[in-house]
Structures are given as C-alpha cells and as structure tokens.
N, C-alpha and C positions, 0 to 999 in steps of 0.2 A: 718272148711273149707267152702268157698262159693263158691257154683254151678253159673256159669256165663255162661250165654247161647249166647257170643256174642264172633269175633274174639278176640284172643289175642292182635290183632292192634289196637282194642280199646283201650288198657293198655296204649299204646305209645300216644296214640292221649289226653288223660287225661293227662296225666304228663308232654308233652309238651305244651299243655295249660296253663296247672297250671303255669307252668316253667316261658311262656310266660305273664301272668298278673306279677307274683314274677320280673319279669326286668323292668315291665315298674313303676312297686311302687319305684325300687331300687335305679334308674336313675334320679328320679326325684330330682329337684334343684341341680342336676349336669350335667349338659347339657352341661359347660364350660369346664370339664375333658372330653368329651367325646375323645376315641383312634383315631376315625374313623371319626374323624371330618378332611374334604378338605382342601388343605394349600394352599385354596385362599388367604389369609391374610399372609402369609410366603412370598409366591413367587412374584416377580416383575409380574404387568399388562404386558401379550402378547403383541406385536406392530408387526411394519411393519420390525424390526431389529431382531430380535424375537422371535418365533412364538409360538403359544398356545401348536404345537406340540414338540418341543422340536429343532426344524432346525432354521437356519440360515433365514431371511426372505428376501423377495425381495430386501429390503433395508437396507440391511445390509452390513456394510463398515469397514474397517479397518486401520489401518494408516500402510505406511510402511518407511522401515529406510535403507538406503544402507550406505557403510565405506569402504572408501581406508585409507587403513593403513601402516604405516612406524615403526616397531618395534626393539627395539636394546637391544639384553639382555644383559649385561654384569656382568661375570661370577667372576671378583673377586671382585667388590662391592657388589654383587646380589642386581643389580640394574633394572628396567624397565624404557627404556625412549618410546615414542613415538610420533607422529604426525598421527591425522584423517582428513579424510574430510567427512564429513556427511552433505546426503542430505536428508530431509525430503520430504515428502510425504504425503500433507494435504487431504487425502481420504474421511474425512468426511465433512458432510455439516455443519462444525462450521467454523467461523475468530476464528482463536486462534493468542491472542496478543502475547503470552509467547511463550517456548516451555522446557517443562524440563528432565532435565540428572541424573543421577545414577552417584553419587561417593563412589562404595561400599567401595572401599581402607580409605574412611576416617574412617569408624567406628573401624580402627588400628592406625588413630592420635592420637597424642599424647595427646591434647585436645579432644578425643572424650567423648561422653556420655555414651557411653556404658557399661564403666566399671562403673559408677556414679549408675546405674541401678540395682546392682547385688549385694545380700548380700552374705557376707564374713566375717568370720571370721580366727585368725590365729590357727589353728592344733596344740596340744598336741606335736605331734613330727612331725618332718619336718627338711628336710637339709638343709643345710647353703647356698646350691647355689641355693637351690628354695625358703629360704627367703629372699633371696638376692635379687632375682630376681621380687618377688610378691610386698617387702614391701619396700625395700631402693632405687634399681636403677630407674635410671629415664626413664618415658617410650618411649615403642620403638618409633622411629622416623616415622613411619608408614604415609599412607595417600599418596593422589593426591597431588603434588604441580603442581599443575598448570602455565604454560609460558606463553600462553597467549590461547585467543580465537578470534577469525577474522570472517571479511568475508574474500571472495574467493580472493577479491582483496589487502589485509591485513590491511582493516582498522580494526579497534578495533570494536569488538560487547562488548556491556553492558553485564554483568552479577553477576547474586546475588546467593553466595553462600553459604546454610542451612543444616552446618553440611553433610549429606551423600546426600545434593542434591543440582542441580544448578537448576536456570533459568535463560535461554539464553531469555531478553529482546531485543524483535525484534525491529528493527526502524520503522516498522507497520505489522500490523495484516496480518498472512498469510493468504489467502483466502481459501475458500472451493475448494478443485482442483488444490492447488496452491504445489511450492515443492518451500524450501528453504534450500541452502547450506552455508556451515561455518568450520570454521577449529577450532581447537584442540591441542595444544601442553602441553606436561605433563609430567612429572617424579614420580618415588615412589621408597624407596625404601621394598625388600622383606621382607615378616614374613620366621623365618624359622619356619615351619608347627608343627616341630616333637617337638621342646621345647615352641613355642607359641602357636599352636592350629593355625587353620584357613581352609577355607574349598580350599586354595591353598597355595601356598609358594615353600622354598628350603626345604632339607633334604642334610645333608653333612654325607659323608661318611669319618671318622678321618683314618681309616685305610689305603686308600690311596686319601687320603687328594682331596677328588671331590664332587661336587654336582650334585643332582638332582631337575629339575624343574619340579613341575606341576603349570601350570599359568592360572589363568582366574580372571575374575571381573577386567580387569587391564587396561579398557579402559574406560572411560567416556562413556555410552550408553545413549539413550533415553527411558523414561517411557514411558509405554503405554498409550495414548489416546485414548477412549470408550463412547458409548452412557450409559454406567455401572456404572462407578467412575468417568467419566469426568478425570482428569489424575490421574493416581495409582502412588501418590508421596511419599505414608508413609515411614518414615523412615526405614532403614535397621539396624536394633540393632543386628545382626547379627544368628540370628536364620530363622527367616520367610524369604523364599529364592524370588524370583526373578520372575517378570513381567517386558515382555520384546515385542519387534512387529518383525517380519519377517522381512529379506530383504537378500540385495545380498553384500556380504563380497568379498572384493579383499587386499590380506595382505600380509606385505615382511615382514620377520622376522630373525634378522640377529642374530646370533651366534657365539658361535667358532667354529672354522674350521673343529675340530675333533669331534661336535656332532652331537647325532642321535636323529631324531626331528618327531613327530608324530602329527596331527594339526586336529581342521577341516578342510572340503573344499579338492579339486582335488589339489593334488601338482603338480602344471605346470613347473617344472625343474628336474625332479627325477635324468632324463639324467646326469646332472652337479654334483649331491652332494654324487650320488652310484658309487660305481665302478663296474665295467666290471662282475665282476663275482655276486655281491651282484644284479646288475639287471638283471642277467641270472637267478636268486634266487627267484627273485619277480615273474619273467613272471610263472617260474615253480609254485608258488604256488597258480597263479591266475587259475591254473587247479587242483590243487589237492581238490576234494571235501570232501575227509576221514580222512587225517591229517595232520596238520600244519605245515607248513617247515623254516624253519630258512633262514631267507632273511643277517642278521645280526648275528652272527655268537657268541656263548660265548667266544668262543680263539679269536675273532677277538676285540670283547669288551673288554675282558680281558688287550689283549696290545693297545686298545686306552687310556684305561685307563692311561696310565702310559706317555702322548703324552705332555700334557697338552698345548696345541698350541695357539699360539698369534696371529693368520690369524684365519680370517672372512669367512663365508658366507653365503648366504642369502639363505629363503627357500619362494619359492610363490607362494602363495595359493589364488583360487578363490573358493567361498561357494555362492549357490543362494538358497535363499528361506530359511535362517535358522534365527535362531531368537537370536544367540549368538553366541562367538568364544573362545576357548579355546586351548592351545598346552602344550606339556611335551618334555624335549629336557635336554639328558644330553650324556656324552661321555662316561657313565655305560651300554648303552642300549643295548639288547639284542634285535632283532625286528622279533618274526614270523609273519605267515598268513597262510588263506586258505581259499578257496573259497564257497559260500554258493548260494545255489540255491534256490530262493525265487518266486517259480512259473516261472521259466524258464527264470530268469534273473539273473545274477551272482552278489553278492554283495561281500566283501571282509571284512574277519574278521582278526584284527591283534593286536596283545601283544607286549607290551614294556617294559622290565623288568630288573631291575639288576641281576648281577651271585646271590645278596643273595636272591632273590627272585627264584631262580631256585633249583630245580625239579619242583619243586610247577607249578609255571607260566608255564612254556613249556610243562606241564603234562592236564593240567585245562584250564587257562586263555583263548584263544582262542577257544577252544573247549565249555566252556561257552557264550562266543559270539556269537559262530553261532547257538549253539541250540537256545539262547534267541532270536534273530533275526527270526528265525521258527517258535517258538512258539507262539510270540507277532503276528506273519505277519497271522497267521491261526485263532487267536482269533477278528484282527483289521482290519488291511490291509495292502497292501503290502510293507515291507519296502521300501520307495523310495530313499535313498539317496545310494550311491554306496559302504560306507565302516562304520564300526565303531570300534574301538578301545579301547581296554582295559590298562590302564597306572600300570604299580606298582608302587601307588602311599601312600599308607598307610595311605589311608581316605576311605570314599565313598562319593563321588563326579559327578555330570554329567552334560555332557554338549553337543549342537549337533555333534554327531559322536564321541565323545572321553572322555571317564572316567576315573577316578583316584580308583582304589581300593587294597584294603588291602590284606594283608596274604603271610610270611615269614616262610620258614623250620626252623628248627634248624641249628644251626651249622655245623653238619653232613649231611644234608639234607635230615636228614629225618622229618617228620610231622605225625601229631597226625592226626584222623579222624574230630576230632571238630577244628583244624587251613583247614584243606582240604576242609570243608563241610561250613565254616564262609566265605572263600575267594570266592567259588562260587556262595554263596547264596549272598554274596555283586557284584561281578563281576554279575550276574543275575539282580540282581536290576538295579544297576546303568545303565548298556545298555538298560534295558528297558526304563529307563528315556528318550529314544529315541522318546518314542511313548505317552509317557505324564512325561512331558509334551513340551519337544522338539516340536512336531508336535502337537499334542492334547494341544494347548497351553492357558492353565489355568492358574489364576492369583493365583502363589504360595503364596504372599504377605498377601493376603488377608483370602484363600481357601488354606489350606496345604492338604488337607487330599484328594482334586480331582487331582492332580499328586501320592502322595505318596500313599493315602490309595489304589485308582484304579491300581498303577503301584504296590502294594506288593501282589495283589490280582492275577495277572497273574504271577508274579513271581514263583508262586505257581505251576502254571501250568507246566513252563516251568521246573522248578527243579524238579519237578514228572518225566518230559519228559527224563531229563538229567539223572535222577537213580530214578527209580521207587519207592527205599527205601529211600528216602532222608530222612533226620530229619528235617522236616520245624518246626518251631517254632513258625512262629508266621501267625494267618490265621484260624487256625482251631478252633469252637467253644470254645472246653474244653481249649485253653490254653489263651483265654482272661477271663475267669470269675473269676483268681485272680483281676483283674484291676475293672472288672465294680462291683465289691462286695465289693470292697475295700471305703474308707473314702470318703464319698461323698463330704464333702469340699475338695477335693482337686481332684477330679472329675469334667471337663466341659463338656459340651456338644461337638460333633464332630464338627457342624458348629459354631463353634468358632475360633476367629483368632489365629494364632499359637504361637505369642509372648505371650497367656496370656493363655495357659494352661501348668498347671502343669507337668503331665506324659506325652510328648511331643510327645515321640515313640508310647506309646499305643494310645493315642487320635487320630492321624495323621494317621500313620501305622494301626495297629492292628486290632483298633475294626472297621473301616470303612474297612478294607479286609475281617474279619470275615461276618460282616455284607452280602457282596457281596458272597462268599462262601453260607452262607446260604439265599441268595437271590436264586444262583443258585443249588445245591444240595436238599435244602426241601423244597421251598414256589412255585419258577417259573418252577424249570426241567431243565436241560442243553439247551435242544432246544430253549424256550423259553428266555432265560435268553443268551445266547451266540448271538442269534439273533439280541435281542434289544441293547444289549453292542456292538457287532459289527456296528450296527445303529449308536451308540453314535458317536463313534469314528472316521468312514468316516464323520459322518454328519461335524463334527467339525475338523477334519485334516486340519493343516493350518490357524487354524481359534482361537477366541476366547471363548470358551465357560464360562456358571457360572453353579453353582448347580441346578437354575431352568431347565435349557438345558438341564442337566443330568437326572433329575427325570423326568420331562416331556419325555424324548424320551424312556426313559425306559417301560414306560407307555403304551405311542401312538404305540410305536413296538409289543409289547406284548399282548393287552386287559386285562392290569390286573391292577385295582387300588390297588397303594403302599403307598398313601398316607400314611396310618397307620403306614406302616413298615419305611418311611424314617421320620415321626412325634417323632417314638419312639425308634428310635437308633439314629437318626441325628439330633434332637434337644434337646433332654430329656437324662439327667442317669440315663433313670430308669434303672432296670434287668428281665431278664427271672426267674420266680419260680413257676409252676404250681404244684401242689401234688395230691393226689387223697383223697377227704377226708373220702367219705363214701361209700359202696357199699350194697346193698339190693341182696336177692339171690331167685329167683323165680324159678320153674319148673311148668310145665305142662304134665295132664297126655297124654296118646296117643289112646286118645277116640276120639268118634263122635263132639261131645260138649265140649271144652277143658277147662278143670279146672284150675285153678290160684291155686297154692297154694304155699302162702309167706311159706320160709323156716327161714332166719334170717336176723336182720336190722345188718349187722357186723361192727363196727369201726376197723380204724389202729390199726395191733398191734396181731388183731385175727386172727386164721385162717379159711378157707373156712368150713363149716360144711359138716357134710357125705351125700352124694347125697341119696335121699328117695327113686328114685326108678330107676330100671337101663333101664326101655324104655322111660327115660323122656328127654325132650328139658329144656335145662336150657336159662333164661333171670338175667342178673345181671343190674339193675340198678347205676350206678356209677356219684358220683358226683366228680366233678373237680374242685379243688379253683384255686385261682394265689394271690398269695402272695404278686409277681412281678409288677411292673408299665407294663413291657411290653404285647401287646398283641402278642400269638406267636400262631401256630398250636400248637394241643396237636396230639403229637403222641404217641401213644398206643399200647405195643406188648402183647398180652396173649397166655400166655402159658396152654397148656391142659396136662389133666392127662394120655394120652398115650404119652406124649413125644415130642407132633408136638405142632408148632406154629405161632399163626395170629397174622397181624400187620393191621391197622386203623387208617389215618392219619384225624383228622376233622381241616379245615381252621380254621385260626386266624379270621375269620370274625363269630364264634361261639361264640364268646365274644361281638358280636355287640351292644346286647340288657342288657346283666350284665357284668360286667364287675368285677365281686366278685368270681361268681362259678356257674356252668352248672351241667344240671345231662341229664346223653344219656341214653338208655337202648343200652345193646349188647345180642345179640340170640346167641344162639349154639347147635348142637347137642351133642357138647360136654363139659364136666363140667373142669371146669378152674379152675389152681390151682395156678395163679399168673398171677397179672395186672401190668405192668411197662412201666412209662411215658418217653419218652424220650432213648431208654436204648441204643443209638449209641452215645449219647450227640450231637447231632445236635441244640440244641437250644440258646448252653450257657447258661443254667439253673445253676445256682450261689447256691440252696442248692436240690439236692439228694435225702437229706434225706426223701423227704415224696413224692418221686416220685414211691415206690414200694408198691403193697398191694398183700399181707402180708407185714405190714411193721416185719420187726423181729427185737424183743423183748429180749435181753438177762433176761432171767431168773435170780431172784433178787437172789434167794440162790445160784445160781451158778456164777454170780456177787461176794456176799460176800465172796466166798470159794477161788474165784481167788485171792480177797483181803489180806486175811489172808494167803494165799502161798506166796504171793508179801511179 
C-alpha cells in the first residue's frame, strides 16, 4: 500500500487528465464523425423569410387560395360532380407564369402509375373474388375527368395535365401582389374504401342496402408556392400526404334529402335541414360541458335508414383561414356533441356514426375529441377554429375540423379493451391533425414525420389525460428499439421522404415521437422542452414551417445545443448501447492523511469484493463504452448494501472528446453493490445486456445440470 500525502482529489484530477490526452489521440483523423459537429451544412442559410432563430422573418410571405364551390354527390352512381372558382393570391415577390393544381383522384385512374410502382406477387391462397378483382377485371374507373377550365368570363384557360398534376398556363405572368381567378369543372367517380383501400371513398352497408360517405381530395386544389421548393408539385403516389396554402372556403354541397352531413366550416342553414326538435338538441348540447347529447338520434337513423329519398338538399358552408375541405354525409348517421371550453371560449366537439358503430362511438368518440382538443390547446395554443368532428369512418384520416376514424363493437355490442383503446388512440390522433398539421402547416409531401412524428408525440399526452392507464404503444423508448436494432438496409433515416422508406409507421410515427419524449423526460425537463415546442407551434400557426424552423427554435427557446441529438436520431440509424465495461474499487482510510488503497481492477461478470474496512469511503472508478453510433446521457443508478439508492445522470456532451468510452470516478460513504445503466429504459438502448455490473453469469455446472434435466 502507498502512503499519499495529498487529497484524494488528486486521484480525480490524474485520471481525468489522462482520460483527457487518451481522446484527443482517439479522435484524431476522425474529425469527419465527429457527433457534435453543427448542422451548419444540413440546414438552409437564415434569410430575411427565415430567421437564424427558428421564426418567421420580416419577410416572410405566403401564398393564399380561396374556392366557391358547387358540390353534387350522387348517391346511386357514387358519383362526385363539381364546379370551383378559385382565386389566387400572388403573396410573393416572384411573376409566376404558371400556377399548379393537385389532382389526387388521379393516382385511382385507371391509367395511373401507381400501381406500375408496387411489387406484387400472386398468394399461395386467395379467393376467387379478390383474384378476380387484383388480376382479371379491369381497373376502377377512378380519377378527375375534367369539363373544362375557364376564366371568369368562360373563355377557355390552357392547361397541361401530369398524371396527379395540372398546370394552369396563364395568358401572362401573375405579378408579385397580383390575384388571379378561374373556374373548374369536374367529375370522378368514387373508390369504395372498404374493398379498394383509399384514404376517402363509400362504405355500403348490404344489410340495408345504403352507404356511407367519407369525401376529401375531391376537388382540384392548388400546390404550395414557397421561397423553400418554389412550387411543391411532386407527385402524389399515394402515400406521402399533402401540401396545401390556407384560405377562405364557401361550399354548397348537395345530397339526398334524407342525409346527415358533417363538413368543415360554419353551417350557414342548420335552420332548413334540422328539424324542430334535432335543433332544440344542438342548442342543448352547445351547453353541456360533461357529456355528449344526441342531436340525431339512433331510433331516428334507424328509420331514415329505411327512407331512401329522391329530393335534394343542399348544405352551406363557409370555412376561413383553413387550408383544405373535407365532409362525411350519409342517412346511417347518428350525430352527437358537447361543448368544450378552451380558456373560456366554447368550441364544439361532435361524432358521426352508424348504429354499427354504437356503443363504442356514443361511449368514446366525442369524449376523445374534446379531451384531445385540451390537451393539444395546453401544450400549443388555443384551438381557434369553433368545432371539430370525429366521422365513423374506418380509416384514420384528417382534415380541418373533421376526421375519419376506425373502430366497430361486435355484433352484440360489446368490445374488447384492444377494439376500445385502438378507436381512441386513432380518434386522438386524427383530431390532433388539427394542430399539425392543419394549422402548424408542414409540407407532408416532402417532411412526413413534422405532422405525424410531432402530432403522435402529443397524442401521448393527451391519451395519458383521457386514462392515466392507457396502453400507448407507440412513443415510449423501450417500444421502438425493436425497429432501430432491426436490419439496417431496410432502415432510413427520419429526414427522409416518405415515399422511399420502408417501415413507414415507425420512421414517420414512432421514432421521431420517441425521439421528442426523450427530448422531454431526460435531456431538456418538461419546462424546458414544453416551452420551446409551445414556441414552435404559435411561431408557426398558420404558417409554413421546415425542419430547420423546428430545430432552430427549439434551440433559441431553450439555451440548449441539440445539434447532436437531432444529427443523430434525424439523420443517422444509428442506436443507443452504452454498457459499463470496467470498474476499479478504491477505499480510503479515515485518517488525518488519507490512504488510497486499490482493492480490485473487477471485470463484468464478477462481483463486488468484501469491503476491507468498515470506517472507510469507498471510490469506484467506472468505465463506460457505447457500442452505439448514438451519443446519449449515461444514466446511472447504484444501488448500496443497506438497501437505499443513487441515481447520476452525466450529459451526452461527456462523449464530446471520445466518443469509444469514458471513465468517471463515483465517491460514497457507502459500499455499492450494483451499477445499472439506464434501468427505467429511457434511452432506447437496443441491447441490455452489458448495461448491469455485476453483470450475472449463470454458472456453467448449473447451465449444464439445466441441460441435462431439459
């Protein structure tokens, strides 16, 4: 043993020295991996549209779109016809010669691409009417047919049409500041949803012979024009969802006579198409804040059902300031509501559903609405538009103010806890689609995962809010490290476009909610991290934002460089796997002059050796690898020999200088009998195994004895 006549801090100051030359030999000629390297070179140059901070800049512009619309659905062709007028809104300081349109309904022509795109093969076994359907008949008739396009005055406007887009060739360059109108006339007919897939369509019910609509993408829209993409025209192959510009919507939408019709936008005729006692039903439920009241009645849907009526009539709706339009209308419909109070303004939550969707829907359905509507409005801002609405529509689907989503009882009407718990956790999302990207208006097209990953990350919240026991599935570290441990060829990066990654849910959804989760729970703190994402969200209400926006203001809000963290979840596969490789075990005695004296150098595997003396301070030396590409905190819980136990979280910026493996020393007055990295799983740590020391060792004869019992 050696007498050392200097503090024990000494000890520390040698071995972080050392530690410190040992990174900078390590680093060398890799300066190009560095974790912590600025995503100057990533992110668009700041400007005056822009800014360094992560906001909107002075000059910063937008284009906007307004639509009178004339809509005819007809219920035994399941047809869509229409006429628009659309007037443009040249906001930016460019002449734009052109101007282009969204024809999503084509990627269901019959000539389209889409299916060209998709490998397919024929199933083992499969039934006559779904090979009928996949490999012999011809395909659906699907797509815009277009009547014509005008000006106002009905001369003919030029236009050239590219598959799922047009351009309306102007007869001169609209000017900067300048607004140009034009008309629109069109027909389609419908997908039915339920045996062709689509993110709208019909659903027929054989048993008494009716359908249900959920309708959107069914109008010619305009793409976004930005100082970002110049115009966001890429095709729509029918995954990567939608960039679209704000504006002000006025729409007639005509029916049959006997349906109940749910929309965006203020319905300006309620008066005409309710009866007497169904708007005594409304008023009442525009006060009830506890629980939702049947405007529409099951007995009363029940015998519309059975009506089938030949008369007309029209529903008309104005919408300002939303960026798309969608309705659900059939004469199945059940319609509750109830009223939700969002900082002392009443907003209005309401369910549209058939009898087979009931208990379920009249139990859930609007009850999930308005909690989502509180939750979103406490973490963002305040919901501004006055209603939103949930559809049974047997997707998930969203659009401003009104969603399509999933989940049917049984027969009997009763349901399982996993059909109960899937229909809210989609009803949850889909309304929050309200706030991204409805409002928080990101370019889905391009960026899937700043609507979906950000809006599955609060969903979380709010389904905690709605049953504290909920079974969230997806969000929480531990349940994405199947995905990022899994085959890395078939692994992209988050900031990848959505057409061209594989695991589409997980990429999009998942790990960029996970991501955020652990942004907020172990790197930022709720305060910090609820701050800046509230930041994001007003800054951008209304507006366009990109990824750089998002990162930079998360930033600028906080004082906390993430570079690293959005380097190595948002552009990189790598994974979290820190382990503990080696620990040293020191004491000193409890003298004037304190003695060092090494007890044991221990590897994984062994255990702590017997403390030498019982008035002594223990120091354990502990080294940390990472196995993992990512850089993450190491958190550390140690456990002591009376029972009690410490936790020490060291920043992910302890990797700065090596990025292999770290050694800390930890003091105690008391002796430890177990180090464990991680041990809430907060990191998504992909393997475990070498997160404990003592790692334990099954004993080989006791191994073998097992074998030979097997």
């Amino acid at each position: 043993m050696k007498k050392l006549t200097f503090l024990v801090l000494s000890l520390f100051f040698i071995a972080s020295n050392t530690f410190g030359q040992d990174s900078k030999i390590t680093k060398q000629g890799h300066t190009n991996q560095n974790k912590f390297k600025q995503l100057k070179d990533e992110l668009a140059t700041p400007n005056s549209q822009r800014t360094a901070s992560g906001a909107p800049g002075k000059k910063y512009t937008q284009q906007k779109v307004d639509y009178v619309m004339d809509i005819v659905l007809d219920d035994d062709k399941q047809r869509i016809s229409g006429s628009e007028t659309i007037t443009y809104h040249n906001n930016s300081e460019d002449n734009l010669p052109y101007l282009w349109m969204q024809l999503d309904q084509n990627m269901r022509a019959a000539d389209s691409k889409t299916p060209d795109i998709q490998s397919k093969k024929i199933p083992t076994s499969i039934s006559k009417d779904e090979f009928q359907s996949n490999y012999i008949d011809k395909p659906f008739d699907g797509g815009f047919k277009i009547m014509s396009v005008t000006n106002t005055n009905g001369s003919k406007l030029s236009y050239t049409i590219n598959q799922t887009m047009m351009r309306i060739n102007l007869p001169q360059p609209l000017a900067a500041g300048a607004t140009f109108s034009f008309k629109v006339t069109w027909w389609y007919n419908i997908n039915n949803h339920v045996t062709q897939g689509g993110r709208s369509g019909f659903e027929h019910f054989p048993e008494d012979d009716n359908n249900s609509y959920v309708i959107a993408q069914f109008y010619p829209r305009l793409c976004v024009y930005d100082n970002v993409e110049g115009w966001q025209n890429d095709q729509f192959w029918g995954r990567s969802e939608f960039a679209l510009e704000f504006g002000d919507f006025d729409v007639n939408i005509t029916t049959p006579a006997d349906h109940t019709l749910g929309a965006t936008g203020v319905l300006l005729n309620e008066k005409e198409l309710f009866s007497t006692e169904q708007l005594k039903r409304l008023a009442q439920a525009k006060k009830s804040f506890d629980n939702p009241l049947e405007i529409v009645t099951q007995k009363e849907a029940i015998e519309i059902e059975k009506t089938k009526s030949k008369k007309t009539k029209t529903w008309k709706f104005s919408a300002k300031n939303v960026r798309d339009y969608a309705f659900a209308t059939s004469r199945k419909f059940i319609m509750d509501g109830m009223a939700v109070d969002i900082n002392g303004r009443t907003v209005m939550a309401y369910s549209f559903y058939s009898k087979e969707a009931n208990p379920l829907y009249g139990e859930h359905s609007t009850r999930a609405v308005a909690q989502t509507l509180k939750t979103y409005s406490k973490y963002t801002f305040d919901y501004p538009y006055h209603k939103a609405i949930s559809v049974d529509g047997q997707m998930g689907m969203e659009y401003p103010q009104i969603c399509f989503n999933p989940g049917r009882p049984d027969a009997d009407g009763t349901y399982s806890d996993r059909t109960k718990y899937r229909m809210i956790k989609v009803t949850i999302h889909e309304v929050g689609h309200n706030f991204f990207p409805m409002i928080v208006n990101s370019d889905e097209r391009q960026w899937t995962w700043m609507d979906e990953g950000l809006n599955s990350y609060v969903e979380m919240l709010a389904e905690l809010a709605y049953d504290k026991d909920f079974p969230i599935t997806r969000g929480y570290p531990k349940n994405i490290v199947a995905y990022m441990s899994g085959d890395q060829s078939k692994i992209a990066p988050i900031m990848s476009k959505g057409d061209h990654v594989y695991e589409f849910g997980n990429n999009a959804y998942g790990k960029p909610a996970t991501a955020l989760w652990i942004l907020r729970e172990t790197i930022m703190g709720k305060e910090l991290f609820d701050h800046a994402f509230r930041t994001y969200a007003q800054r951008w209400m209304f507006k366009h934002p990109t990824p750089a926006d998002f990162f930079r203001t998360m930033e600028d809000a906080s004082a906390m460089d993430l570079d690293w963290f959005w380097r190595g979840w948002f552009y990189t596969t790598d994974v979290t796997d820190i382990g503990i490789k080696g620990v040293k075990k020191f004491y000193t005695d409890n003298t004037n002059t304190y003695n060092v004296n090494f007890i044991e150098d221990t590897t994984p595997g062994l255990s702590f050796g017997a403390q030498k003396n019982p008035n002594s301070k223990f120091h354990y030396e502990i080294t940390y690898n990472k196995p993992g590409g990512l850089v993450m905190p190491i958190i550390v819980e140690f456990s002591y020999k009376d029972g009690t136990k410490e936790r020490k979280t060291y920043p992910a910026q302890i990797w700065r200088l090596n990025d292999n493996e770290v050694t800390k020393v930890f003091s105690s007055d008391k002796e430890i009998t177990k180090i464990e990295i991680d041990p809430d799983l907060e990191t998504a740590d992909v393997d475990t195994s070498n997160n404990s020391f003592p790692k334990e060792v099954e004993n080989k004869f006791e191994k073998f004895k097992s074998k030979i019992k097997g």
